[in-house]
TORRO-20540 format. One record per residue (C-alpha): residue in three letters; x, y, z. Coordinates in pm, whole numbers, plus 32768, in hexadecimal, padded with zeros to 4 digits. Layout:
# TORRO-20540
alaXYZ
...
This chain:
# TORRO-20540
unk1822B116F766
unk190AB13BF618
unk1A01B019F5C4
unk1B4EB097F633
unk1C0BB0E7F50B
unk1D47B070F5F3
unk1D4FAF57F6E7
unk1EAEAF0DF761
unk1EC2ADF1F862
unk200FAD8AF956
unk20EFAE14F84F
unk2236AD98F88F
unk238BAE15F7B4
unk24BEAD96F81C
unk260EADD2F7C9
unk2769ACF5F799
unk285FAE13F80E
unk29ADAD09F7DF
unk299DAC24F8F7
unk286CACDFF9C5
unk26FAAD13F96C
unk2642AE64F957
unk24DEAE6FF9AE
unk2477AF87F8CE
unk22D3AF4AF933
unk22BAAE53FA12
unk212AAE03FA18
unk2057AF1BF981
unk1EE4AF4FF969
unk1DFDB047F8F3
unk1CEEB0A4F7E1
unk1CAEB1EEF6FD
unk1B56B1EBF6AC
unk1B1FB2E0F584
unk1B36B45DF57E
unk1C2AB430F6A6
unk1D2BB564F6FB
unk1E4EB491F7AA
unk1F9CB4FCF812
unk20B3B415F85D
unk2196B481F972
unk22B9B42DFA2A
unk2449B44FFA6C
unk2565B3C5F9B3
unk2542B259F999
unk240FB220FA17
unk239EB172F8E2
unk22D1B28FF816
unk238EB277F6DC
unk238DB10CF6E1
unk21EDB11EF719
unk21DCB1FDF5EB
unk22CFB156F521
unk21CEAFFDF576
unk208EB0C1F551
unk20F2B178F3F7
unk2168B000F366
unk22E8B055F346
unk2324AF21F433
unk226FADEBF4CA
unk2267AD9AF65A
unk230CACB3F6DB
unk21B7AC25F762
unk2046AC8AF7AB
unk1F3DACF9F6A1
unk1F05AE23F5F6
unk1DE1AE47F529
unk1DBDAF82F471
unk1C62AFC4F39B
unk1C05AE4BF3D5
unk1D2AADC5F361
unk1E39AD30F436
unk1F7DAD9FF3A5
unk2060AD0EF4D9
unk2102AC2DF3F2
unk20E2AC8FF28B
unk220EAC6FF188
unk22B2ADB6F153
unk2226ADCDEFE5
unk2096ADB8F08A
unk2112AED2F187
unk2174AFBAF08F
unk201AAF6CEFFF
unk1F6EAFC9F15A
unk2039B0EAF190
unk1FEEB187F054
unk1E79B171F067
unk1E37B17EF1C5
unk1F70B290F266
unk1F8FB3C7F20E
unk210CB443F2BA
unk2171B5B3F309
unk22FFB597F34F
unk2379B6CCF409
unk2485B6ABF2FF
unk237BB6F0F1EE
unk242BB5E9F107
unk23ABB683EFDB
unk2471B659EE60
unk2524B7ABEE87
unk2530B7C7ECCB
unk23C0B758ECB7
unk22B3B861EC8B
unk21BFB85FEDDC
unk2088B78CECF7
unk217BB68EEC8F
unk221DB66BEDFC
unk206FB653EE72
unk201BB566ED4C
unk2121B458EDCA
unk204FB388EE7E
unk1F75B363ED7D
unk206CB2DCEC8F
unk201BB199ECE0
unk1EA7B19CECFF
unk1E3AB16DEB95
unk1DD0B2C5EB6D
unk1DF2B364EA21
unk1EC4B4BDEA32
unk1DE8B5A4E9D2
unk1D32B51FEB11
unk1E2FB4DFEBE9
unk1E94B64BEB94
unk1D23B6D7EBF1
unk1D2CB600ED29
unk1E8CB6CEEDA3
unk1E34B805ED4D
unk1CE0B7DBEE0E
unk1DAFB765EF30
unk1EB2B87EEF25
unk1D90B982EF42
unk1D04B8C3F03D
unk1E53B93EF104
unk1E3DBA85F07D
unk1F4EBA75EF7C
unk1E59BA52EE38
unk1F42BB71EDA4
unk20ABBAC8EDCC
unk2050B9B4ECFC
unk2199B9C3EC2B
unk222EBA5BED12
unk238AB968ED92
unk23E0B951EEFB
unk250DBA6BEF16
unk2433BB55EE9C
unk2349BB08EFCF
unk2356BB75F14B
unk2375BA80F237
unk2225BA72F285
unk2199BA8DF148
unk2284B91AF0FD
unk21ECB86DF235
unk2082B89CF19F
unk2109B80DF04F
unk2159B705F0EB
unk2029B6D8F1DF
unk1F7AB715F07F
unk201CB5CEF016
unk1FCEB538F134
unk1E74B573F0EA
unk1E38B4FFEF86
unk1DE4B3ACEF97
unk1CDDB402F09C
unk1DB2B31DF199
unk1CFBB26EF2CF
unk1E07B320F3AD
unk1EF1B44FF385
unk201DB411F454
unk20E4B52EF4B8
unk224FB522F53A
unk22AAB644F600
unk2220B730F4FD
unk2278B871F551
unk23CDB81CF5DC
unk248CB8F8F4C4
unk23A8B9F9F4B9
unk2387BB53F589
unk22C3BB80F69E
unk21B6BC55F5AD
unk21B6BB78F49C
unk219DBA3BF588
unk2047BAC3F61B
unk1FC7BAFFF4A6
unk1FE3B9A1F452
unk1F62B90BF5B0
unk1E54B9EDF52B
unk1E32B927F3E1
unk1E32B7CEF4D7
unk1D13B88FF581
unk1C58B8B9F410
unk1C9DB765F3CA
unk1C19B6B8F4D6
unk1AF8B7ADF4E3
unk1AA1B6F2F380
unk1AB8B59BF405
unk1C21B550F3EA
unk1CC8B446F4EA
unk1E14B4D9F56B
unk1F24B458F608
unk201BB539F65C
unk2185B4CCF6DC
unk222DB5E2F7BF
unk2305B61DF8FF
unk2285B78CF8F6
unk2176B7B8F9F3
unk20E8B911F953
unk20C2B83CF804
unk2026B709F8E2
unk1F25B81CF95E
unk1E65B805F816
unk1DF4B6A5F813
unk1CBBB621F8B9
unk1D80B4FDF946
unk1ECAB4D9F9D0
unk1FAAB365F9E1
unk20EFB35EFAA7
unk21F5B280FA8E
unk2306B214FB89
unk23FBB0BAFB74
unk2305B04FFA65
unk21CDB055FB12
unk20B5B125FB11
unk20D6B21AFC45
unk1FA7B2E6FC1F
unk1E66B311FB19
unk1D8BB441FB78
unk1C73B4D7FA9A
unk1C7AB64AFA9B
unk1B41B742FA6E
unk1B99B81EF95F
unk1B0CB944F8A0
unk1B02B8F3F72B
unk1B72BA08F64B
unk1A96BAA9F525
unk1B3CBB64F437
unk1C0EBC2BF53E
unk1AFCBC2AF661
unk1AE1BB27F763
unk199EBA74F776
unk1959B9E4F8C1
unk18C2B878F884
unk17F4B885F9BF
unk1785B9EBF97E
């Protein structure tokens, strides 16, 4: 069996709310093991924004382990986060969070910034990535002169780049249309079709549907974890694995 490219164990986040204490997570376990399709589920408060906040290194728990690739990041220094997260997260905001007066290869070439890269391949590397999304003809092309949809797969194009371990995805198709929102579960589809790990943040349960595995959350703790048999999609036909 693969290393798990995750391995949380009794996560614990806790928070000083004036005099009273918040259990945010209060003792969670679990592994990804690669190519994994997970969703993240559950209602207001029950913790899975403060999960994704600890899994995508934007905060440390309280207590318990997290190793992520091999490396136990529970209590790195914010500097050696930032490290992590840009080589080993990839994040899709539902926001988009994209440079609104930056063309869309400049916006995708970000990550790269930092990587040593010289521009003229850091350039090659975005532009690869954008067509990868289907957008290899917006290149300069800035965000207002982009649809909605057409903005979320710059930035799942960004995402993408530094071919992260993980792409995290916060509720991303929660300011898109109905339509547009199915196009770019689609993409999630064609993604983890080539051997991408998802994890996928929603409270939506038609967006859940798409993973292969579905966590809920309640008060903290993990309430349920449940594989589900799914078709995988091909281009636009569903290819039944067991078939």
């Amino acid at each position: 069996m693969a290393q798990p490219i995750i391995q949380v164990s009794d996560l614990k986040k806790i928070y000083q709310m004036g005099s009273a204490k918040v259990h945010a997570l209060d003792g969670v376990s679990f592994d990804v093991p690669p190519n994994e399709y997970m969703a993240i589920m559950g209602p207001s408060g029950s913790g899975k924004s403060t999960l994704m906040n600890l899994i995508g290194c934007l905060d440390t728990p309280t207590s318990g382990r997290y190793v992520l690739n091999n490396q136990d990041v529970s209590e790195l220094e914010d500097a050696e986060l930032a490290e992590v997260r840009n080589r080993e997260i990839g994040f899709v905001f539902q926001t988009f969070n994209l440079l609104p007066r930056t063309d869309c290869l400049s916006n995708v070439e970000l990550p790269l910034i930092y990587s040593g890269l010289r521009t003229s391949e850091r350039r090659e590397r975005a532009a690869h990535t954008l067509e990868r999304v289907g957008l290899g003809d917006r290149l300069d092309h800035k965000p207002n002169e982009l649809s909605g949809g057409q903005r979320q797969r710059v930035a799942i194009a960004r995402a993408l780049v530094n071919n992260p371990s993980i792409l995290l995805a916060d509720e991303p198709t929660g300011n898109l249309d109905t339509k547009t929102g199915e196009e770019i579960m689609l993409l999630f589809e064609e993604l983890y079709r080539m051997g991408n790990t998802i994890l996928l943040v929603t409270h939506e349960d038609e967006i859940s549907a798409h993973a292969r595995r579905i966590v809920r959350l309640r008060d903290g703790l993990i309430e349920s974890d449940e594989k589900v048999a799914k078709p995988i999609l091909q281009g636009k036909q569903i290819v039944d694995k067991s078939a």
